[in-house]
C-alpha positions as semicolon CSV with decimal commas, in nm:
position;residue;x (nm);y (nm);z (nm)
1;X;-0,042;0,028;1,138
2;X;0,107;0,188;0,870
3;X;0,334;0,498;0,818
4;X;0,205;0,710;0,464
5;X;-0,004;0,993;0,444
6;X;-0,324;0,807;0,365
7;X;-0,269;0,627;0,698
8;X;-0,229;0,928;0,940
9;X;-0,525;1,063;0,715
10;X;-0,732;0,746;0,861
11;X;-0,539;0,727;1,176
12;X;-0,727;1,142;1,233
13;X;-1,058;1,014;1,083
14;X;-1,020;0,718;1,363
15;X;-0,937;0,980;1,666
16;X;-1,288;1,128;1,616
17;X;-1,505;0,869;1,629
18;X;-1,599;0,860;1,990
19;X;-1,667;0,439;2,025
20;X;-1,309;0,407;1,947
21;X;-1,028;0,354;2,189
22;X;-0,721;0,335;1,991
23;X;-0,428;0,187;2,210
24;X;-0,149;0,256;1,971
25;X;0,001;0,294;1,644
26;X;0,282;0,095;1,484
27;X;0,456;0,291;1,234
28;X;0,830;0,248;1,075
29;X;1,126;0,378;1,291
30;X;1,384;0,321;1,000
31;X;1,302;0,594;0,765
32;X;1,317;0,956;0,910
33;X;0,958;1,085;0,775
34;X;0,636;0,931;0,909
35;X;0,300;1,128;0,906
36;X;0,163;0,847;1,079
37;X;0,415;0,906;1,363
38;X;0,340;1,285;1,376
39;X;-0,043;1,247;1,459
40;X;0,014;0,976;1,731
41;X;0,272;1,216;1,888
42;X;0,025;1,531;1,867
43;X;-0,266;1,331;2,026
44;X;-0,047;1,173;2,304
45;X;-0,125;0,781;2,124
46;X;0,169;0,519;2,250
47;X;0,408;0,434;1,932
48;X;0,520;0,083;1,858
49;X;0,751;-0,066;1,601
50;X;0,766;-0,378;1,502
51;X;0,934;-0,581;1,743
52;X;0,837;-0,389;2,062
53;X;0,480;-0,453;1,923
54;X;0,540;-0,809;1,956
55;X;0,719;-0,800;2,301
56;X;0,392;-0,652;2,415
57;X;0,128;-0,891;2,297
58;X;0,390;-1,191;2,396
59;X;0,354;-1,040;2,765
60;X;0,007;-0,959;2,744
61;X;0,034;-0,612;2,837
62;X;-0,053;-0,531;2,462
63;X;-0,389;-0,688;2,365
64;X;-0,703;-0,507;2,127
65;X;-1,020;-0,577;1,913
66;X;-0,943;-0,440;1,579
67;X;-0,597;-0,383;1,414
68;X;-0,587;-0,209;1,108
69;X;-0,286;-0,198;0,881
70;X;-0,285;0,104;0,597
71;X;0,015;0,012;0,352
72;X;0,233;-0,171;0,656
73;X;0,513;-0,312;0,489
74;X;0,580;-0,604;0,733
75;X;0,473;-0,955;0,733
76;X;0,236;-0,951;1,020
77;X;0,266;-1,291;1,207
78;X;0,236;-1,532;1,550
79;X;0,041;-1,252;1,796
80;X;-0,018;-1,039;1,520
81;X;-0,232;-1,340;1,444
82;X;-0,378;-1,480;1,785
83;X;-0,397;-1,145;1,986
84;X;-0,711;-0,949;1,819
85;X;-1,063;-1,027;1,982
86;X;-1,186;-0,980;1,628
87;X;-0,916;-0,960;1,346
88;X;-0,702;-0,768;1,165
89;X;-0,777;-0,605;0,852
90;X;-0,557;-0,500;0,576
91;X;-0,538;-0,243;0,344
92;X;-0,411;-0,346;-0,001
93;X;-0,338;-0,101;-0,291
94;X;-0,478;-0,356;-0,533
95;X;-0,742;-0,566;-0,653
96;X;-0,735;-0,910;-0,498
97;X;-0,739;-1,226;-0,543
98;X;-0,576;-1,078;-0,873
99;X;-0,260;-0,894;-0,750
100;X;-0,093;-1,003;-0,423
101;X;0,232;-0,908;-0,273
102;X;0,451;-0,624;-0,428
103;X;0,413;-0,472;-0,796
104;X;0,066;-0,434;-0,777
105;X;0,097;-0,061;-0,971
106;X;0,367;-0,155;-1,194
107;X;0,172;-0,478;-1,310
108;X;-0,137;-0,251;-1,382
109;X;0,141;-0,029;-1,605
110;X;0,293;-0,283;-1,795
111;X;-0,036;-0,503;-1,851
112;X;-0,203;-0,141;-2,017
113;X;-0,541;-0,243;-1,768
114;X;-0,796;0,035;-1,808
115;X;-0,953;-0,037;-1,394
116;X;-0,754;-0,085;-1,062
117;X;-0,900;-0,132;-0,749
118;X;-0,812;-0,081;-0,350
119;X;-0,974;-0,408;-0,167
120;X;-0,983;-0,463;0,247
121;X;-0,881;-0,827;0,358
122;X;-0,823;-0,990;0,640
123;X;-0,497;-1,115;0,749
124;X;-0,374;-1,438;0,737
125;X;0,001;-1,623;0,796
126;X;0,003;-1,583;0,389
127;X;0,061;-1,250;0,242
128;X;-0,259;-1,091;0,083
129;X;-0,435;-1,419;0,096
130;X;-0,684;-1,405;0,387
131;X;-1,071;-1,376;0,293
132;X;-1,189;-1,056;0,075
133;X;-1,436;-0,796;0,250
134;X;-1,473;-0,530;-0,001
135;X;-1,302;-0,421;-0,325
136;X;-1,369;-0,071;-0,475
137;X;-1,247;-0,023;-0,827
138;X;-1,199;0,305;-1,020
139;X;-1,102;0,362;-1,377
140;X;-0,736;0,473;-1,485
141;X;-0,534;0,559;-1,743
142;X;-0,418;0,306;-1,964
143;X;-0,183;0,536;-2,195
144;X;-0,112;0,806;-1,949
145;X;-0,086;0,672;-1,596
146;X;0,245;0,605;-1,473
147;X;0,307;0,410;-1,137
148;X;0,320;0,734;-0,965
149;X;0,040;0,895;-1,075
150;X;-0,137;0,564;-1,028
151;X;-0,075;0,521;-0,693
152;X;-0,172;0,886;-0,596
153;X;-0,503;0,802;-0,752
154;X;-0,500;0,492;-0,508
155;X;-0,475;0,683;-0,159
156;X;-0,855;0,847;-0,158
157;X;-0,961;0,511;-0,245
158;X;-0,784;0,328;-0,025
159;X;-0,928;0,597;0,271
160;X;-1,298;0,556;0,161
161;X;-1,257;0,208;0,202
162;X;-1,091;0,202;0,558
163;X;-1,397;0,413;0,615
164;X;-1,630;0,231;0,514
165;X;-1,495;-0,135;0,647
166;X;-1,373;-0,019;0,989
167;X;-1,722;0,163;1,026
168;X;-1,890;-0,178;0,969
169;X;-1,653;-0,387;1,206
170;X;-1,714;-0,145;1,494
171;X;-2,062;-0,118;1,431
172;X;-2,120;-0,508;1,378
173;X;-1,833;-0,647;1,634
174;X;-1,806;-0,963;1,425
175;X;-1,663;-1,070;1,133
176;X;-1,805;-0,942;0,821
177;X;-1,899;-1,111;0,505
178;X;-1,623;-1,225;0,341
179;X;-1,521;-1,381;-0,024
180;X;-1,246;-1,638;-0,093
181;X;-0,927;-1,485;-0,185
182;X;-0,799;-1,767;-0,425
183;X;-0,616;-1,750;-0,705
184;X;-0,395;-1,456;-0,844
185;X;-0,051;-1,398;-0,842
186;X;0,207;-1,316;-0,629
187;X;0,520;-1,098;-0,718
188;X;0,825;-1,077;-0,474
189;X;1,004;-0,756;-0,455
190;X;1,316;-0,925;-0,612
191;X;1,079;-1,021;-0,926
192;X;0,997;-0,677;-0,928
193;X;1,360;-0,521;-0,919
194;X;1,391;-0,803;-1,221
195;X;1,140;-0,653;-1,404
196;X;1,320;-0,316;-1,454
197;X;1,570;-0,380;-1,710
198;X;1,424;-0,273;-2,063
199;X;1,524;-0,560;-2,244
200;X;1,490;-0,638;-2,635
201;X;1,130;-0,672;-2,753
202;X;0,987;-0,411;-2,463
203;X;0,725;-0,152;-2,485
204;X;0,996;0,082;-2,337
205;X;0,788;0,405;-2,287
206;X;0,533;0,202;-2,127
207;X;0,798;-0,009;-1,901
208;X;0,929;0,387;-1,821
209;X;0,601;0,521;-1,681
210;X;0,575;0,175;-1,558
211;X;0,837;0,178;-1,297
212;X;0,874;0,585;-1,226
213;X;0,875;0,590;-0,885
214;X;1,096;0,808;-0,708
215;X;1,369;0,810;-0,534
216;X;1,378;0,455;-0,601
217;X;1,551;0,353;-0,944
218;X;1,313;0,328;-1,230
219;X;1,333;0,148;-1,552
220;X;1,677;0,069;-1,625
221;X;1,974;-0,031;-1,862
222;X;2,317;-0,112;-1,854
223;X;2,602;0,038;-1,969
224;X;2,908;-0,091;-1,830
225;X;2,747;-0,332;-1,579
226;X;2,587;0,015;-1,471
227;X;2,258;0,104;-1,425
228;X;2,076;0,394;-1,597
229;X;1,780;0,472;-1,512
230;X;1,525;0,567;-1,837
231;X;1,294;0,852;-1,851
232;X;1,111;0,960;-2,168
233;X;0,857;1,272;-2,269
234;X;0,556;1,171;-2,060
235;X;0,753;1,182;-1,722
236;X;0,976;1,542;-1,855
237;X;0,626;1,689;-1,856
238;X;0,521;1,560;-1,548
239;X;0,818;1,678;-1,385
240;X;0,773;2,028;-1,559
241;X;0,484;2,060;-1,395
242;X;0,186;2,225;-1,574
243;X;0,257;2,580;-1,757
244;X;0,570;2,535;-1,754
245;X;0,794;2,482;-2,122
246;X;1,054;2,183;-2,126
247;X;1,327;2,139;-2,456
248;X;1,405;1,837;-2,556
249;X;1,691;1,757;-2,778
């Protein structure tokens, strides 16, 4: 499940491991680019999306041992649930129980943390709350990283780890050992769209590299009742590219 590079990148790592069957991959149909998509396609795998996933399993003509969601942006609930012989296991670009939900990156950003982690979980009717399996952590950036950057540095991780975890599940057909997943916090994506506006009393640069994440808007003020984004030196040079002069005035 999942539609970003680093989850056709696992979806191909999957396809050659010979105990596998995989029965299908549910990937976004809203947004017009979808690696995920284009390897199921080129190795003949049946696409779902979200609700025709659903129909299935509610019919039982849709029914498996392992799902696996890499960066799947929906809520998975009621078969999602009940359906899998064994469970499924998600893939969150954070470290948990710390950082649930949305903002994960941002958080790491704004809070100046010098470590961020990938962990595998499984799922739950709660988001990001079901029992741990395995964290990896990595060091970043604290004065250079922007959200961007940050969650480029994320992806391998995130791969090893579906490695690693999915290699044990199919190997041990039973649930692995597991750690409470208590505690934390949880940040809606309208907290995080809140978060934006550089207000008085903000570390703007960092609040900048913060939230630079296109195409979506980044840090932000008003003008008008209109939003401007903000961009400073650190992302200029970034978007020169390296070699490459920039003037500033």
């Amino acid at each position: 499940m999942g539609r970003k590079q680093v989850a056709a990148d696992c979806l191909e790592w999957l396809i050659d491991l010979n105990e596998v069957e995989i029965i299908g991959v549910l990937t976004d149909d809203h947004l017009p680019v979808s690696p995920t998509k284009d390897v199921a396609l080129k190795n003949n795998i049946k696409l779902y999306n979200f609700e025709t996933a659903t129909a299935a399993m509610n019919n039982g003509v849709l029914e498996y041992d392992i799902g696996a969601s890499m960066l799947y942006w929906r809520k998975l609930k009621g078969p999602f649930l009940s359906v899998p012989r064994l469970a499924n296991i998600n893939f969150h670009p954070a470290p948990l129980p710390d950082y649930k939900g949305t903002a994960g990156y941002n958080i790491a950003i704004l809070e100046g943390l010098e470590e961020w982690a990938a962990t595998a979980h499984y799922v739950d009717e709660n988001i990001d709350t079901g029992e741990i399996i395995e964290v990896s952590r990595f060091d970043i950036d604290r004065e250079k990283d922007t959200v961007q950057t940050l969650e480029r540095a994320t992806q391998p991780v995130l791969c090893e780890l579906f490695k690693s975890v999915i290699s044990l599940a199919i190997s041990q057909g039973l649930k692995l050992k597991t750690k409470q997943n208590v505690g934390g916090r949880y940040i809606s994506r309208k907290e995080m769209e809140d978060m934006k506006e550089v207000k008085d009393g903000d570390d703007v640069n960092r609040k900048i590299r913060a939230f630079w994440f296109p195409p979506y808007n980044g840090a932000y003020i008003k003008i008008n009742n209109e939003k401007y984004t903000l961009v400073n030196d650190c992302i200029l040079k970034e978007l020169a590219g390296p070699g490459q002069k920039h003037t500033i005035f």
